[in-house]
C-alpha positions, -999 to +999 in steps of 0.1 A: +131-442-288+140-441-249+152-415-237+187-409-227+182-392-189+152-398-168+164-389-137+136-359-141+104-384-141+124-397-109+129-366-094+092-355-100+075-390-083+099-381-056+089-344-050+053-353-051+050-384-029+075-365-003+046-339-005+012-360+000+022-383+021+039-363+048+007-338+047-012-370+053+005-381+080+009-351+100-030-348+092-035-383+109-009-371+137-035-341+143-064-361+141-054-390+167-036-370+194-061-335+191-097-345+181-098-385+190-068-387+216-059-420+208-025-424+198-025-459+189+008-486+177-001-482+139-002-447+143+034-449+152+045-475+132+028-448+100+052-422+117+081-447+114+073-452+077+072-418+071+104-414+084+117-445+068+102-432+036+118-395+039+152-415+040+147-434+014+135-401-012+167-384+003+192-411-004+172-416-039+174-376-048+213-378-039+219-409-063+198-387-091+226-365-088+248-388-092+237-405-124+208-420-115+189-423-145+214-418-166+228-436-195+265-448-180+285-429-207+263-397-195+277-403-163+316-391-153+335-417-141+341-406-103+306-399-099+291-436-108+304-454-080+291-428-060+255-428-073+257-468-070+265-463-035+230-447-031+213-466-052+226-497-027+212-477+005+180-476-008+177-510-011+174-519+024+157-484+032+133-497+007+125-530+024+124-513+059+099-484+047+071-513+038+078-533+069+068-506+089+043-499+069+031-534+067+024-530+105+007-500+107-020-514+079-020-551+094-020-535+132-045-509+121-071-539+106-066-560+136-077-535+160-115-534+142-115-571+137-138-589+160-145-620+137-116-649+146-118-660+108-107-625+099-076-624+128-068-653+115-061-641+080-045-610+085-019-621+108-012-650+084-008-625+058+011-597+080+036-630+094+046-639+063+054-609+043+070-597+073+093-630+076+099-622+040+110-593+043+134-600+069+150-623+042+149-598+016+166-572+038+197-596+041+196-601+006+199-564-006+221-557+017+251-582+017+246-594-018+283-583-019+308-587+008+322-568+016+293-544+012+310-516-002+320-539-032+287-531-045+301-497-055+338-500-053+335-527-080+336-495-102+371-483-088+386-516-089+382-524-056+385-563-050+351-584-035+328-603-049+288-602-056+261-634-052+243-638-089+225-608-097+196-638-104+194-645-069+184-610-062+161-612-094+144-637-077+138-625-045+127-594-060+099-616-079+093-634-047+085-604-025+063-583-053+036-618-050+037-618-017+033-578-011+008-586-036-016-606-020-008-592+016-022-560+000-051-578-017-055-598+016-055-565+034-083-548+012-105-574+008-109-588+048-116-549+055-150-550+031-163-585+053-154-565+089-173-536+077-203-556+067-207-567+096-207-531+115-239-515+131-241-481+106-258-474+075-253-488+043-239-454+029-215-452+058-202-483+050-199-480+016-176-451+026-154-470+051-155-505+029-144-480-005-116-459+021-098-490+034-098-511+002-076-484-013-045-505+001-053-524-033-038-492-050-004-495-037-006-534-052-010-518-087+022-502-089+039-536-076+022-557-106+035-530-127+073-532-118+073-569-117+076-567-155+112-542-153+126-564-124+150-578-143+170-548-149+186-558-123+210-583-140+221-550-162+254-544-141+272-524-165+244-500-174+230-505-136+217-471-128+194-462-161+180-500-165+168-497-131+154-464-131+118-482-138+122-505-109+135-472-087+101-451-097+073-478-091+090-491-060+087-454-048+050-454-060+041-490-038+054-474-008+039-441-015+004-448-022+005-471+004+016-449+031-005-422+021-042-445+019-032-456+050-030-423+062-063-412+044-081-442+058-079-426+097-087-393+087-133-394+087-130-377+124-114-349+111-131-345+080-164-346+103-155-316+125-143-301+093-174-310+071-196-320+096-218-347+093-249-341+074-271-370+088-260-363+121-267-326+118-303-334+106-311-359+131-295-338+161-320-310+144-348-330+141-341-339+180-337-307+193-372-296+177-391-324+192-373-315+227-389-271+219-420-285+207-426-307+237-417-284+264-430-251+246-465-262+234-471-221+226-445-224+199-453-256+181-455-253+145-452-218+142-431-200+112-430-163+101-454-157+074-441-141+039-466-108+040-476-098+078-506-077+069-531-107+071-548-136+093-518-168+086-536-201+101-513-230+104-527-266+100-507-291+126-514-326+130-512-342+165-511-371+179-535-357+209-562-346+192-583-344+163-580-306+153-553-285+160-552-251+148-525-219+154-538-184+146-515-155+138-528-124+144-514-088+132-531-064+157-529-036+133-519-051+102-482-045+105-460-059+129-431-035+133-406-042+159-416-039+195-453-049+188-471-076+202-489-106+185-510-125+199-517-164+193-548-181+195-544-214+201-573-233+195-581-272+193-613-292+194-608-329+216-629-362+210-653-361+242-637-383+269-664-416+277-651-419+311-652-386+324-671-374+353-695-350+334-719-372+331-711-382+294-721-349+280-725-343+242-704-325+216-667-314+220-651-292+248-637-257+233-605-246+249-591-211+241-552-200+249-537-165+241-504-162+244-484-128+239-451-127+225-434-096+221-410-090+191-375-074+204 
């Protein structure tokens, strides 16, 4: 059996998505005006949603109490028009919220598309849902004339309404359509990446972080099926209360992905970046080794009180062998070891001696002192 009052399950998608996604988006504020200093259009077109989105959740939280949610014989009679009254602002708020959010996805995609096939399709895809919208904007918002009829109907007030199946309708038109924009928008992103000069596991990584637009599409196929709860007039605010929630969840997983996908710089300087860190390593060792021959291949051994040799291999020669030597067996601090470096070389055909045979011996001590 339903339940009589869900304006709690309301509140709660509410609380949480107010939550992530402005964490998220002051994150992606951080990371694009401290660390990359790029401050781009879809970055604030994301801040516009976020604002957009904080409107909405307000005006929705006011309509919860109100009666949103509610059963209408749960509700007193002076407070229903009231919470219809916000129930109509979020409408528009609604529509607005995903335009700008539409743009800061579409605008973000288009700035790391190169290939003209892929241009192509995303501004077919960001065109049209944003011409869409523009039509669905009127739509909510003077489906009654004058507009306050849409409340006022409940105090007697005199007006009238277009067929709530015209709104219906829409609705149905613009959840395809945000459909396949967001489809459109996480599939093109897998091609661009493939297509990048970085490793497959990088890729893998940005391919998996900007397909999660597809997300957002999940809880738009899953309102589709309580849009007509809309046609409900009398019992208006609890058949809609489904409609109300998932909408909240399309714009709130979208804005917060969105948000995530922009946020690998920062997670670098926190995290660092493993492969980099080894490679820079790796570097910086072949820089030591090159300039301080003395020190190649040398490593503190576990016990001190004996003769450590250290095998190399080099590219220069044949044999090449360090010798750690304790002078007294124990190596406290302030002593000195000394390292005899020795290595054997092939006998060089051209050189001036004549073509002597055998190898040439070359012995070099070096003193390091321990501080």
């Amino acid at each position: 059996m339903a339940r009589e009052d869900r304006s709690g399950e309301f509140t709660g998608v509410l609380g949480f998505f107010i939550c992530i996604c402005t964490l998220l988006v002051l994150l992606r504020c951080y990371c694009k005006l401290v660390i990359v200093k790029n401050f781009a259009a879809d970055d604030y077109f994301s801040v516009l949603t976020l604002v957009s989105f904080l409107v909405f959740c307000t005006s929705a939280l006011l309509g919860i109490q109100n009666g949103t949610g509610k059963r209408r014989y749960l509700i007193p009679d002076e407070k229903y028009p009231v919470g219809m009254k916000w129930w109509w602002t979020c409408e528009p708020t609604y529509v607005v919220t995903n335009f700008f959010l539409k743009c800061s996805i579409g605008i973000f995609l288009l700035r790391i598309a190169v290939d003209r096939t892929h241009r192509i399709i995303l501004w077919t895809a960001l065109i049209a849902i944003q011409l869409y919208s523009v039509y669905f904007f009127f739509i909510f918002t003077f489906q009654c004339w004058p507009v306050s009829f849409f409340w006022e109907q409940f105090r007697g007030g005199k007006g009238q309404c277009i067929p709530s199946k015209v709104v219906v309708n829409s609705f149905y038109g613009y959840s395809a359509l945000s459909c396949a924009t967001d489809w459109t928008f996480s599939i093109v992103p897998i091609f661009i990446v493939h297509k990048l000069q970085m490793n497959k596991k990088k890729k893998m990584t940005v391919a998996v972080v900007l397909a999660f637009c597809a997300i957002g599409s999940t809880a738009t196929v899953v309102r589709i099926p309580f849009i007509n709860g809309l046609n409900d007039i009398p019992d208006f605010l609890y058949s809609t209360i489904d409609v109300a929630i998932w909408s909240t969840c399309e714009t709130g997983i979208g804005l917060a992905t969105s948000a995530a996908a922009t946020l690998r710089p920062l997670l670098r300087q926190v995290f660092g970046d493993m492969s980099t860190h080894d490679s820079t390593s790796r570097k910086h060792s072949r820089m030591w080794n090159s300039g301080h021959p003395s020190r190649s291949g040398y490593r503190e051994h576990a016990s001190r009180h004996t003769e450590t040799d250290i095998q190399l291999s080099s590219h220069d020669s044949k044999h090449h062998t360090v010798h750690v030597v304790g002078g007294d067996g124990s190596s406290p601090s302030g002593s000195t070891i000394e390292l005899n470096k020795e290595w054997e070389q092939d006998k060089d055909s051209g050189s001036a001696d004549g073509g002597a045979a055998g190898h040439k011996g070359i012995m070099r001590t070096v003193k390091i002192t321990q501080m």
